[in-house]
C-alpha positions in Angstrom: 11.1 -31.7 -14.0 7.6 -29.9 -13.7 6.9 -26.8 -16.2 5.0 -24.1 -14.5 3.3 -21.3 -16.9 2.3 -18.2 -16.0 -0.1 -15.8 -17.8 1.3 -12.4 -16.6 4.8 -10.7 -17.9 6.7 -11.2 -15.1 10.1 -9.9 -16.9 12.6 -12.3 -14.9 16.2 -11.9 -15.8 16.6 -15.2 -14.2 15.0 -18.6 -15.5 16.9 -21.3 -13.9 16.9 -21.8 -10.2 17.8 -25.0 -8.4 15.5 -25.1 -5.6 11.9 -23.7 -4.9 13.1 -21.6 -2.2 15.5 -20.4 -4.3 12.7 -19.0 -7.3 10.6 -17.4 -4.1 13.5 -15.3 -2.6 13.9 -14.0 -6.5 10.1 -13.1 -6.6 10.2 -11.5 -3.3 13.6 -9.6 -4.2 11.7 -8.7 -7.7 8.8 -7.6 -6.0 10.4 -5.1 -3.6 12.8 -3.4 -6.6 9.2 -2.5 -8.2 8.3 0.6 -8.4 4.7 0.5 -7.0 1.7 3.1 -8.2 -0.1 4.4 -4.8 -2.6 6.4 -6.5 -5.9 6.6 -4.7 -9.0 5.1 -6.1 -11.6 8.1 -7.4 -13.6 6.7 -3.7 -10.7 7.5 -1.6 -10.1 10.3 -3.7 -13.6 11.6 -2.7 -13.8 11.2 0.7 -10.5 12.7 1.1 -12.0 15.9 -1.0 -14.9 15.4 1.5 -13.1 16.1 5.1 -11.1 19.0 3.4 -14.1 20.7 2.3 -15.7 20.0 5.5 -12.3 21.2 7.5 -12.1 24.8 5.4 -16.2 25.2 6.0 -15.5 24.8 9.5 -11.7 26.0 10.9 -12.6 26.0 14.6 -14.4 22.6 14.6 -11.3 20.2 15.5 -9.5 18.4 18.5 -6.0 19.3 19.5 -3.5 16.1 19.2 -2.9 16.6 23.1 -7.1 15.8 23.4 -7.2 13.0 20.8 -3.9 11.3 23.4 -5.9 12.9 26.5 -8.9 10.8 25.8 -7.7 7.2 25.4 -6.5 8.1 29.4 -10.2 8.6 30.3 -11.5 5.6 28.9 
């Protein structure tokens, strides 16, 4: 029997499993119950500030969805 430590708090309510495959599938069910923080870094957080400021200062300066789709057919 091998002994594996881990350093970070995991919080498993399970400790025993019989195979390998097994202890993955737990992580991986674990991992996806986890509620996950998607804040934006103050970078992101900036550039998004950025191209808002840029898009109030200038209303009119912008291409329609149809031209965005309407170019990747010229090209």
């Amino acid at each position: 029997m091998t002994t594996i430590h881990i350093d970070e708090e995991l919080n498993l309510d399970k400790t025993h499993f019989k195979t390998m495959e097994e202890f993955q599938l737990y992580l991986m069910m674990q991992e996806k119950e986890q509620i996950k923080d998607y804040s934006l870094s103050e970078a992101h957080n900036k550039i998004i500030d950025d191209r808002v400021a840029e898009a109030d200062a200038n209303p009119d300066n912008y291409v329609t969805y149809q031209e965005f789709k309407d170019s990747f057919k010229k090209k």
